[in-house]
N, C-alpha and C positions, 0 to 999 in steps of 0.2 A: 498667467501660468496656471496650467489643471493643477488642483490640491487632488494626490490620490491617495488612498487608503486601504492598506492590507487585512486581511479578516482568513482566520484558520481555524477547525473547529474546534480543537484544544491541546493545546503543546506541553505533554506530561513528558514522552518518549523521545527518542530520536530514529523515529523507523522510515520506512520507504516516505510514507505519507507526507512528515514530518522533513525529512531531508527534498522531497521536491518543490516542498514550500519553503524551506531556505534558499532553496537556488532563485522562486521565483523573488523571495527578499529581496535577496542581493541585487536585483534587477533595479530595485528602487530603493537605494540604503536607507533615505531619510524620511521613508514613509513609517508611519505608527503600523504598529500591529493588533488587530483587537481579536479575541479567543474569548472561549469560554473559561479555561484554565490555563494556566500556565505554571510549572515548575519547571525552574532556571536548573538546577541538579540535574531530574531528571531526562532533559533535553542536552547535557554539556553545556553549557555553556553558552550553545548557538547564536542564540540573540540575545546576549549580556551586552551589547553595544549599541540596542535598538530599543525605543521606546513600545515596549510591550501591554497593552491594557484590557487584564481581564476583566471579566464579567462579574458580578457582585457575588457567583457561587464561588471565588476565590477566597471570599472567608471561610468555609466550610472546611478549607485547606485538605483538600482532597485530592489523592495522587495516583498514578496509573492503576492502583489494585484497588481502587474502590471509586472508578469514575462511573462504571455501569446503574450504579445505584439511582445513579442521579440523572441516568437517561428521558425519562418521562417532564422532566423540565429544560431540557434544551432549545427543544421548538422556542419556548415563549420568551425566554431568557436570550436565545439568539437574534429574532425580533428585534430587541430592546438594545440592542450593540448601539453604540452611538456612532452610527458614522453617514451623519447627514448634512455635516458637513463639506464632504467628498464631493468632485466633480464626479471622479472615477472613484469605484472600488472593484478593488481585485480579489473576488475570494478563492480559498483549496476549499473544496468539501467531500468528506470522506462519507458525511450522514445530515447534518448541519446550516453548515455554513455559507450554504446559498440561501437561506429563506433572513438573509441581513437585510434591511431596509433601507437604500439609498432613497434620497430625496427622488423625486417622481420627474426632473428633469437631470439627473446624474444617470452614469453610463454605470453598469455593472455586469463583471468579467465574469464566469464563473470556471477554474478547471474541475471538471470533476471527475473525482476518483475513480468513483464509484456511486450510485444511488445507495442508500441503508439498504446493506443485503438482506438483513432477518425483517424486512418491511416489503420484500419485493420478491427475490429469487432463491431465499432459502427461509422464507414467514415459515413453513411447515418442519424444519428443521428447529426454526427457533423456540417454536412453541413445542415440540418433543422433549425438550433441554427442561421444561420448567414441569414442577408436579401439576400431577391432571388439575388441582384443585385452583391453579394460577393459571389455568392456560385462557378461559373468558374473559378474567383481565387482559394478559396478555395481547390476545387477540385483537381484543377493542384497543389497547394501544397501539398496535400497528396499524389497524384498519385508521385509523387518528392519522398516526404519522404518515401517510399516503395521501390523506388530503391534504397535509403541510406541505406534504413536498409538490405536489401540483400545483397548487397556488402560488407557496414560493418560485417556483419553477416559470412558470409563468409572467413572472415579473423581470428574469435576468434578463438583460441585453443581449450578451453573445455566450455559449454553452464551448465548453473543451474539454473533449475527451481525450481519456490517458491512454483507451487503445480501442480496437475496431469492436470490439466486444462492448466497450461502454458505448460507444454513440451508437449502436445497436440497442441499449438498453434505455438510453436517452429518448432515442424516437420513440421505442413500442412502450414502455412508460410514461414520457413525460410528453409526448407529444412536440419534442424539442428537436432541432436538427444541429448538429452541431461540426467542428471539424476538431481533428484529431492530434494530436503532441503528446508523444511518448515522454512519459515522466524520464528528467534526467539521471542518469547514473556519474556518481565522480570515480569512472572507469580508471583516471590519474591514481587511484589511490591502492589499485591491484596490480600484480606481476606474478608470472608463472616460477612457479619451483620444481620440485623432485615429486612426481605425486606419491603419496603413500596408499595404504590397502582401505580406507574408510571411507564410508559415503554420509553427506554430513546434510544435514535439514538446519534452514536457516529460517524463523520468524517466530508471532507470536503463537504460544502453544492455547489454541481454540479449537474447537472443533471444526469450525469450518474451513481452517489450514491441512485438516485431514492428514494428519504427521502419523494416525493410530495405523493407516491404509501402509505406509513407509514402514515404518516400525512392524509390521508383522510383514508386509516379503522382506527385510531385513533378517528377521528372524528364518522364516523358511527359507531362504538363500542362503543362511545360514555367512552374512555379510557382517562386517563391522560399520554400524552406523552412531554419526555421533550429533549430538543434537546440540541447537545452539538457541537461546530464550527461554522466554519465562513468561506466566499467565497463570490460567485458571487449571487445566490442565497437566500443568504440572507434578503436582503430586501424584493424579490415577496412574500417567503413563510411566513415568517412576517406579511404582510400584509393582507395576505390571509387567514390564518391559527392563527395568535396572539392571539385568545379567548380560543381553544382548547388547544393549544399548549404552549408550556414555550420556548423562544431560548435565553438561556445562553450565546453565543457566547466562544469565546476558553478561556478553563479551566484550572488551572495548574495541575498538575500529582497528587498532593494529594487530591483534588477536585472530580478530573474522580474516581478517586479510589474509594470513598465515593460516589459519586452517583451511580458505576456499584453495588458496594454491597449492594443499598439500594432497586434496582431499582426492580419492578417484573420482569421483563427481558429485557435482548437489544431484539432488532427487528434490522435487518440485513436484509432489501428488494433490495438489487440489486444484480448480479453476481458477485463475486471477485473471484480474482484468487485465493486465501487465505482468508484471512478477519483476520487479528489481533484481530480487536475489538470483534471477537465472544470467540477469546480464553482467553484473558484478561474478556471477563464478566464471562467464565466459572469457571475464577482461582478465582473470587471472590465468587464463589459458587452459578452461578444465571443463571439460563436457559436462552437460544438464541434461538429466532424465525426469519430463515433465509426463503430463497428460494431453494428450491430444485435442485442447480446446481451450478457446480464451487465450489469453496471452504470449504461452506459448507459443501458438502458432506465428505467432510475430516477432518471436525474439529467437526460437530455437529448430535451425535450420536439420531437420530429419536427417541423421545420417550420415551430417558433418559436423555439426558443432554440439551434437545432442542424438537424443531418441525421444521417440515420443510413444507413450503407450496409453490405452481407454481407461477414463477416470474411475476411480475408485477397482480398478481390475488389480486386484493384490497377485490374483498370480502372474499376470502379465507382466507385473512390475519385480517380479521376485525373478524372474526368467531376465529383464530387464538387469535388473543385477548382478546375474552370476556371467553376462558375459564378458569377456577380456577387451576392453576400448582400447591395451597399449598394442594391438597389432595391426594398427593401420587401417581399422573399420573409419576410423572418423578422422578428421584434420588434424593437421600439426596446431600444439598450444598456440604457437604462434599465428595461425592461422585462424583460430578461436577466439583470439583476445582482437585479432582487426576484427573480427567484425561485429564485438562490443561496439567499436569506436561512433559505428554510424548512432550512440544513443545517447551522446555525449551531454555534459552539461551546455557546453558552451553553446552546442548548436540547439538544446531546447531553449536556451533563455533567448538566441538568437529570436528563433520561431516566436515565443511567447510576448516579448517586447513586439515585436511586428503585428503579432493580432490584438492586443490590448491597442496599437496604436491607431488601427485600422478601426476598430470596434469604436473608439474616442473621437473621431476624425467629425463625427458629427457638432462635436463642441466648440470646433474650431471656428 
């Protein structure tokens, strides 16, 4: 019998990333999981019934607001994972978790999220974020972390992209070709209600969520927008935005549930490779106003289950806003929530077992 082994790059939260690597768990209950981090709180609970084993930066005892610190030793640290024991290893990498070391005759899965975006498609973003006087370090780190990732990159057996935008980025990066499985949604967990007059943002508050581009056609639309998480961000746009805007900070799962079904629509303003949270407001029966690229376009059908407007276009997106979706522009809820359905848990794990087995078949 193959010995397989799970590998995630660090389970502090319980966000998109996080929940599509629960699902791929569940695929193999009695596999170990190795991470860089893990806090059992800040995840719920998730995997309180799985042999979880971080990485030695678990003394540092380091928790979601202060993992960034510690970015510049992950490469090396995630190297060192023990799992050379595995026939198979199946890793999620968000940034990470693909440059694990299987043994040189073991099979290794990788899905990946996403490439490290401030290493790839928004390095000039990233380094704007830091004072001038950090940005050469900076720099030489990510120029770093690009030969990690190609190397490691190099080494995995088979590549899974979360959406047609990643293995897009797979190839003209990594030189890797890969095939594609939409991260799952547990659509079971949304239902439509009464919507009300608020348009609500759902993730972490970063910049490269671009919530700030939301938040001001909110304000010039002159909309009720209501915001949902927590990060670094938080306080500026608080501050800035607090009269317009509502920020809840992080919600439990019955909570989100109830404001996606209440909400008149998510607003989804920055590029994701996927975007979970567009499919989860659909399963609730509530149109998504994204950007016109990346993800979206795979998840939110122009016109019936959504709108879609040019990224970072604030006034497009405030025009976006003021108009009225309860007069028959777009699909009945119901009509919005099937076609979540096609993104289901079940049928990703279905998908994922299949090509993990196909990709293993060699060992047999």
């Amino acid at each position: 019998m193959r010995k397989l082994g799970l590998v995630h790059d660090y389970l502090l939260v319980l966000r998109g990333a996080e929940r599509a690597f629960a699902a791929i768990s569940d695929i193999w209950p009695t596999a170990p999981i190795h991470t860089l981090l893990y806090d059992e709180e800040g995840t719920r609970h998730r995997f309180h019934d799985r042999r979880v084993v971080p990485s030695w930066l678990q003394r540092c005892r380091v928790r979601q607001d202060g993992f960034r610190r510690l970015l510049p030793l992950y490469p090396d640290v995630v190297r060192r994972l023990p799992v050379a024991d595995y026939d198979v290893v199946v890793s999620s990498s968000t940034a990470f978790a693909h440059g694990v070391r299987p043994r040189k005759d073991a099979v290794h899965v990788c899905y990946c999220h996403s490439p490290f975006r401030y290493a790839w498609h928004e390095r000039e973003r990233a380094l704007a974020e830091v004072p001038p006087a950090l940005r050469p370090a900076l720099d030489l780190a990510l120029r770093r972390h690009r030969g990690f990732d190609r190397r490691a990159a190099a080494a995995v057996t088979t590549f899974i992209a979360s959406s047609a935008t990643g293995k897009e980025r797979l190839r003209r990066w990594w030189g890797r070709d890969s095939i594609v499985i939409h991260p799952p949604v547990e659509t079971e967990r949304f239902g439509p209600s009464e919507p009300e007059d608020y348009y609500l943002l759902v993730g972490e508050l970063v910049p490269h969520k671009r919530f700030e581009v939301a938040l001001e056609a909110g304000l010039r639309a002159r909309r009720r927008v209501v915001v949902v998480g927590g990060g670094p961000e938080l306080g500026r746009l608080r501050a800035r935005y607090g009269r317009s805007a509502e920020f809840l900070g992080r919600v439990d799962d019955s909570t989100l549930a109830t404001l996606y079904a209440r909400a008149a629509a998510l607003v989804m303003p920055n590029v994701e490779e996927f975007g979970i949270t567009a499919v989860e407001a659909q399963a609730a029966g509530r149109p998504v106003i994204g950007v016109n690229a990346g993800g979206a376009r795979e998840t939110v059908v122009h016109g019936q289950t959504g709108w879609l407007v040019p990224p970072d276009d604030v006034d497009a997106l405030a025009s976006a806003l003021r108009t009225d979706y309860h007069d028959g522009r777009l699909a009945a809820p119901a009509e919005i929530r099937e076609h979540a359905q096609r993104f289901s848990k079940a049928t990703f794990q279905e998908r994922m077992r299949a090509a993990v087995d196909e990709a293993a078949g060699a060992l047999a």
